[in-house]
DRENBALUM-657654 format. One record per residue (C-alpha): residue in one letter; y, x, z. Coordinates in steps of 0.5 Angstrom, whole numbers, plus 500, padded with zeros to 3 digits. Example, Ala and Ser with C-alpha at 12.3 -4.5 7.8 and 13.67 -1.06 7.14 Angstrom:
BEGIN
A491525516 S498527514 
//
This chain:
BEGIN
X348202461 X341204460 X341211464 X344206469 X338201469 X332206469 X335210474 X335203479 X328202477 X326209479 X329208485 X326201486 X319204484 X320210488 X322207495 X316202494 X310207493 X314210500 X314203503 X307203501 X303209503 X303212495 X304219494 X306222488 X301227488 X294228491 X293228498 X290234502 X283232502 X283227496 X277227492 X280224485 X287221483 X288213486 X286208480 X291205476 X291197474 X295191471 X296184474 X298180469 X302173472 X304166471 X305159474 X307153474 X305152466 X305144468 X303144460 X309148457 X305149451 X311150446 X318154447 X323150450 X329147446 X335150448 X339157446 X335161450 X328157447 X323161452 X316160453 X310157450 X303158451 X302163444 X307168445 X303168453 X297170449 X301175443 X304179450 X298179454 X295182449 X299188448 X299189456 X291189455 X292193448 X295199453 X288200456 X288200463 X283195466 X287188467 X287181471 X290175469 X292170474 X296164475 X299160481 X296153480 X300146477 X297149470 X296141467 X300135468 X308136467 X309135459 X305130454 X300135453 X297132459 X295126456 X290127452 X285131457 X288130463 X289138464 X283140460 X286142453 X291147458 X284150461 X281151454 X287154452 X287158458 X281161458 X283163449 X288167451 X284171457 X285168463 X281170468 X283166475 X287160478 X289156483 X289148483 X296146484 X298140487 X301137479 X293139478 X290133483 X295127481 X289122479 X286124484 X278129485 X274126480 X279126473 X280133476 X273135477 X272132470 X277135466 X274142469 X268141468 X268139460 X273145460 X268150455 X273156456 X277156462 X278160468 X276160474 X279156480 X280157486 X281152492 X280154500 X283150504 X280143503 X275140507 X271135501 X266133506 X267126506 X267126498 X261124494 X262129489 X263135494 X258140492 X261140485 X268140488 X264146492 X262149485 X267148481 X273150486 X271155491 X274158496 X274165492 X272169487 X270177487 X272180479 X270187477 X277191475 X276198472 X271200479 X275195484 X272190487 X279185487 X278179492 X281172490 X283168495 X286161492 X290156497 X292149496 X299146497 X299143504 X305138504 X303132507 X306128501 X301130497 X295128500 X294122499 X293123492 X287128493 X284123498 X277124500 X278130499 X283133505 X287139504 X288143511 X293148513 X292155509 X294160515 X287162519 X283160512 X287166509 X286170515 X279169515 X278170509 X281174507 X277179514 X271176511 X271179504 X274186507 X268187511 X264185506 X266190501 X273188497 X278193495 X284188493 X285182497 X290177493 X293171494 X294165489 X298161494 X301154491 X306153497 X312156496 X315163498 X317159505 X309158507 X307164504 X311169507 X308166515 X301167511 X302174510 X304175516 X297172519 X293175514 X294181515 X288184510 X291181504 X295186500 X299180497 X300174494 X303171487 X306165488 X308159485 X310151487 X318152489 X319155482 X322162483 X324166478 X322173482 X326178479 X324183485 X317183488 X319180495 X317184501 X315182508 X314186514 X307186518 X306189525 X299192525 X298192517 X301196511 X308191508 X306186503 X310183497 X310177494 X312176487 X312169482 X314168475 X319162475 X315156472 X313153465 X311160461 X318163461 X315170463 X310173464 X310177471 X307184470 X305188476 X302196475 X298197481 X295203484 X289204489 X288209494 X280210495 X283215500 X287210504 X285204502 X291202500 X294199493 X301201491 X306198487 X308202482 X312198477 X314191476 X317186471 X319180469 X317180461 X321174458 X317170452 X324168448 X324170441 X321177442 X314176443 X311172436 X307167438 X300168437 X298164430 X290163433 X293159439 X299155436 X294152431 X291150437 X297146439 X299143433 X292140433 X293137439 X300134437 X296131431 X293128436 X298125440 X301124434 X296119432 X296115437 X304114439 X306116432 X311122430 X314124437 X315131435 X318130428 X322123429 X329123431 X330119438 X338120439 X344126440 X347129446 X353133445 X352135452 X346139456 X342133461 X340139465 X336137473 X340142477 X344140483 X346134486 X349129481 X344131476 X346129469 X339128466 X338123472 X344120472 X342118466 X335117467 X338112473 X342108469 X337107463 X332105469 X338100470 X339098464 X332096462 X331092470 X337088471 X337090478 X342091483 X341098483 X336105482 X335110486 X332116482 X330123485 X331129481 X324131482 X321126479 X325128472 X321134470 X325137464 X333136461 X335133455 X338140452 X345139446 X343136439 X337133436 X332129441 X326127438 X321122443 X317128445 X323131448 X324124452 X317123454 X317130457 X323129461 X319122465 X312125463 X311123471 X304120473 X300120466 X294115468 X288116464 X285108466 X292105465 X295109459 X301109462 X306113466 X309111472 X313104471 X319101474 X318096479 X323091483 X324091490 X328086494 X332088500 X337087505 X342091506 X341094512 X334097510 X337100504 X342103509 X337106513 X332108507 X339112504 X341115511 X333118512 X335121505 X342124506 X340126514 X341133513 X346138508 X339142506 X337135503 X343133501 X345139496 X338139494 X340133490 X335129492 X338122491 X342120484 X343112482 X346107479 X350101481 X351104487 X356108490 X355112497 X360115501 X356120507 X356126511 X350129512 X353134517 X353128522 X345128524 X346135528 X353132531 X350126534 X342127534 X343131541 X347125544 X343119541 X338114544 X330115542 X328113536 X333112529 X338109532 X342114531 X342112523 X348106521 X354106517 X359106523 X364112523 X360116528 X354115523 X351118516 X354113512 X362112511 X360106506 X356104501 X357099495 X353096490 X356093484 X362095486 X362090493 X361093500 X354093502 X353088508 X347088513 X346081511 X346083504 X340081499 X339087493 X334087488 X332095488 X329098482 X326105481 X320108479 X314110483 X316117485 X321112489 X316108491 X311114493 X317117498 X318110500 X311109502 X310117506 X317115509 X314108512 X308112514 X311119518 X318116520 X318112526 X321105526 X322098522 X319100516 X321098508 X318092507 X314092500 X310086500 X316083495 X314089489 X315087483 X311092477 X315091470 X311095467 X316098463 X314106464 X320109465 X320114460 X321108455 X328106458 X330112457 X328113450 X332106448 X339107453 X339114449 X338110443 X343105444 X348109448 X347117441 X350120441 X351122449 X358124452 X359127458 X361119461 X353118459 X352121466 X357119470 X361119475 X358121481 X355116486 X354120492 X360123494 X359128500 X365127506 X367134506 X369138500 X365140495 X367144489 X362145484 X361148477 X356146471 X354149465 X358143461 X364145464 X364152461 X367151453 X370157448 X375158442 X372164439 X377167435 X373173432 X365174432 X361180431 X353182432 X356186439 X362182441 X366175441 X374175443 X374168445 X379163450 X375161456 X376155459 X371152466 X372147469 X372146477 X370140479 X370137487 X365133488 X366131495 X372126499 X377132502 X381136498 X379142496 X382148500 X387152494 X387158499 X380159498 X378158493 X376163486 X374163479 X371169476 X368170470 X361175468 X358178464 X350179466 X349187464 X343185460 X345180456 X340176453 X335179456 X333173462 X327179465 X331184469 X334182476 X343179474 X347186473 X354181474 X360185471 X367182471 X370180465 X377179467 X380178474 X378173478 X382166477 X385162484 X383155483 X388150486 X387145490 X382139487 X383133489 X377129491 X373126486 X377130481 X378137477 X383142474 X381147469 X382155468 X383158462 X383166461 X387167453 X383173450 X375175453 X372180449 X364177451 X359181450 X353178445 X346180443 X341177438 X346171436 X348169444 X354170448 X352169456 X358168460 X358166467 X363162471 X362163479 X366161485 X368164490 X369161496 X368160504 X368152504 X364148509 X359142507 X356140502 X351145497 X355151501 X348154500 X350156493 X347150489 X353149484 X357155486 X354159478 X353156471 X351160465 X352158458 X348161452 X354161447 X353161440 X357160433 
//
């Protein structure tokens, strides 16, 4: 297996040193071998100070330090970077609001980073505070923002610059930093506007070639989508490390230019589980940079953690301690199964839903998987596990995070509000919906089936059997248009409610009735996981949404084990996964398969997926809607390494609707004796 693994990697390498323009040897006329130097990478920390508490128990900011060290300790001239949201995303945030993050960056060596949208959430002047009385930070980097109409703009301009220039080895490696430009954002770094990071990228990035660099980077907060198209405008930039869309980049992507040498782009996943390490080459003779190597370094139970650093972060939770009692010692509840974020019908926001409920006494809660920023993993939960779940918007002047509200409306506004938001299969099988108290039966493959043949504006939206929505039903009945509810939510809700009356033409949602119960929503959660300990599956079910197509779906709670021997290298277990139909039709049997995998490297979460079968693949028989069957293979031999036993279930299919993009096509589960 290991042959295996490094003869790909040395094709791999091989073919993008040709793609490149790098030679294995000296060019005829070449005066001295290209110079070879190391970037180190990381986004989207969102204050991920320590491991996650799951089986795989990856990340946490000391064993970043330990791991980039030893990359440092090899020798060769090095740059640490990171793609921006470095600060608000966990209870970290609360103390400084992104300042300990910063000094704790800049301990462990970084040298630049890019501000993240996560990183303005209260707005320029708690970040410019938070960068200012930062004593060891790294340096930031901003360049497509207009602060002319702020009355802090030349600090703006001083503390975030467009760019920075770093001596690396002999290289003069140029920095380009470019802001999320997402409309949905602006308003919280209003004076200041963010504007389009294309012709600045360009143009800067020309700039700074004539002026003398030899590299010129992007740290782009935009996602792999918009910086793609940046590549391709700026054609002087040699590539981009990315972040924002959280991909976990196994392989650097590649994009092609016309007139320029291809680039790539590379990101490292989100919240400190790798770190990204790229061995460069540059070519005096040519000017180009090669990449000569890259990998995904996972920071799991391998890289101990820096003793310096994790003193750092025990006294900052002493600190917060200290003000909110024993959060990371105290025992909030139990879970007999894993909340996890992923895919529609989310558990963790379910849940989340139904606490936001319960603590309103409203009719109903919309809630947004986005706006629920981690898991509740299996076992022992302590407030801090919770409060890092819901840790969305810390603000320094209330105290608080973001509070539920109360919103009366009528059943026809709620209609139109749940049609904008099911519109499409894309956003859809993103799961940007979940709930309580309500249950939505739509087909969000109508809008392209019926937006050529409708009338101008949104008068294509309804319930009618030609429209989005099949029903809608609250507490139970059906919604009427003439109804009255009461909505609850917290302000995420309310944010995408507000951008939604801005940019979508029509009647907007009216907000003059909102009521602020200031219960944050964080809390809810804590006292339903309190009542409710410990959590089974029904805690966060059924479905609320139910797509009109068929939608069979797996998740990591479906996959379950009866190993009957147990080694260091091996497990021979029973195998059972469970396949659930989401969606109103009946799942197809004749197109339907259940496979079970192995990843070729096991535990070790860095290397691109080498799938293997471990026994053959199962056919599923039809699924009745909102219903399920379950698999089982007697007799697995499951590979293991280092006390777990990976094991991946995935269906195989050719099924129209819902999440036929592959969003809950795959589970992997992490067993353990």
């Amino acid at each position: 297996m290991g042959n295996a693994r490094s003869a790909r990697e040395l094709v791999w390498a091989l073919g993008m040193m040709m793609a490149m323009g790098i030679g294995l040897g000296a060019q005829a006329g070449q005066d001295e071998a290209p110079l070879r130097w190391t970037l180190i990478h990381t986004n989207d920390l969102h204050s991920h100070l320590r491991p996650e508490r799951d089986e795989l128990g990856r990340g946490g900011i000391a064993r970043l330090k330990t791991a980039a060290d030893r990359v440092r300790a090899e020798g060769l001239p090095t740059l640490f970077v990171d793609g921006g949201d470095w600060s608000e995303g966990q209870v970290y945030y609360n103390l400084t609001t992104g300042r300990d993050t910063l000094n704790l960056m800049g301990e462990i060596g970084y040298d630049v980073a890019v501000v993240g949208n996560h990183d303005w959430y209260n707005g320029p002047d708690t970040l410019l505070e938070a960068v200012e009385s930062a004593e060891r930070r790294p340096l930031l980097v901003g360049a497509n923002a207009d602060a002319s109409h702020y009355a802090q703009a030349e600090k703006f301009r001083k503390l975030i610059p467009p760019y920075v220039v770093r001596r690396v080895g002999g290289l003069r490696v140029a920095l380009i930093g470019l802001l999320t430009y997402q409309k949905i954002y602006d308003s919280y770094l209003e004076p200041v506007k963010v504007t389009e990071p294309f012709l600045a990228a360009r143009r800067l990035a020309k700039q700074l070639r004539e002026a003398g660099a030899d590299v010129v980077i992007g740290l782009s907060h935009n996602g792999i989508a918009a910086d793609r198209q940046v590549l391709r405008v700026a054609r002087e930039l040699d590539f981009i490390v990315g972040a924002h869309d959280h991909r976990t980049l196994h392989v650097p992507e590649r994009v092609s230019r016309i007139g320029a040498p291809d680039a790539w782009i590379v990101e490292a996943g989100s919240w400190g589980r790798y770190l990204g390490r790229m061995d460069l080459s540059f070519d005096r003779a040519t000017g180009r940079v090669g990449l000569l190597d890259y990998r995904l370094i996972p920071m799991d139970s391998r890289i101990p953690e820096d003793p310096a650093i994790l003193s750092r972060v025990e006294g900052l939770e002493r600190q917060l301690e200290s003000i909110h009692g024993p959060i990371f010692s105290d025992h909030a509840g139990e879970s007999r199964v894993h909340l996890h974020r992923d895919g529609p019908e989310a558990p963790m926001s379910n849940f989340a839903a139904d606490a936001i409920l319960e603590a309103s006494g409203a009719d109903l809660v919309l809630e947004n998987t986005a706006f629920i920023y981690g898991p509740l993993h299996r076992g022992a939960l302590r407030t801090a596990d919770v409060m890092n779940a819901l840790p969305a918007i810390y603000n320094p002047h209330t105290g608080k995070t973001w509070t539920i509200f109360r919103l009366p409306l009528l059943g026809r506004q709620l209609k139109r509000l749940l049609a904008l938001l099911l519109s499409t299969d894309a956003v859809a099988s993103m799961g940007v919906l979940n709930g309580s108290g309500i249950e939505v039966l739509f087909d969000p493959l109508m809008m392209s089936r019926t937006l050529a043949e409708s009338a101008p504006g949104m008068s294509w939206l309804g319930s009618d059997e030609r429209g989005i929505l099949k029903s809608v039903r609250v507490q139970g009945r059906p919604l009427e248009d003439s109804d009255t509810v009461t909505l609850a939510a917290t302000g995420g809700v309310l944010k995408s409610i507000e951008f939604l009356n801005r940019v979508v033409p029509g009647t907007p949602v009216p907000l003059d009735l909102l009521v602020d119960t200031g219960i944050e929503g964080w809390r809810a959660v804590a006292s339903h996981l309190e009542r409710h300990s410990p959590i089974q599956e029904a805690h966060a079910g059924p479905a609320r949404f139910q797509p009109w197509e068929a939608d069979p779906a797996l998740s990591v709670n479906d996959l379950s084990w009866s190993p009957s021997s147990v080694s260091s290298q091996a497990a021979s277990a029973e195998i059972r996964v469970r396949v659930r139909n989401l969606g109103a039709t009946p799942a197809p049997p004749e197109r339907l398969a259940l496979e079970i995998l192995s990843n070729e490297h096991l535990a070790d979460t860095g290397p691109e997926p080498l799938y293997v079968a471990l026994a053959e693949a199962l056919a599923i028989p039809e699924i009745p809607p909102q219903g399920s069957v379950e698999l089982s293979w007697p007799r697995v031999r499951i590979p293991g390494e280092r006390g777990l036993y990976p094991l991946t279930a995935r269906l195989k299919r050719v099924v129209s609707g819902p999440n036929a993009s592959g969003y809950n096509d795959i589970a992997t589960r992490y067993f353990h004796p």
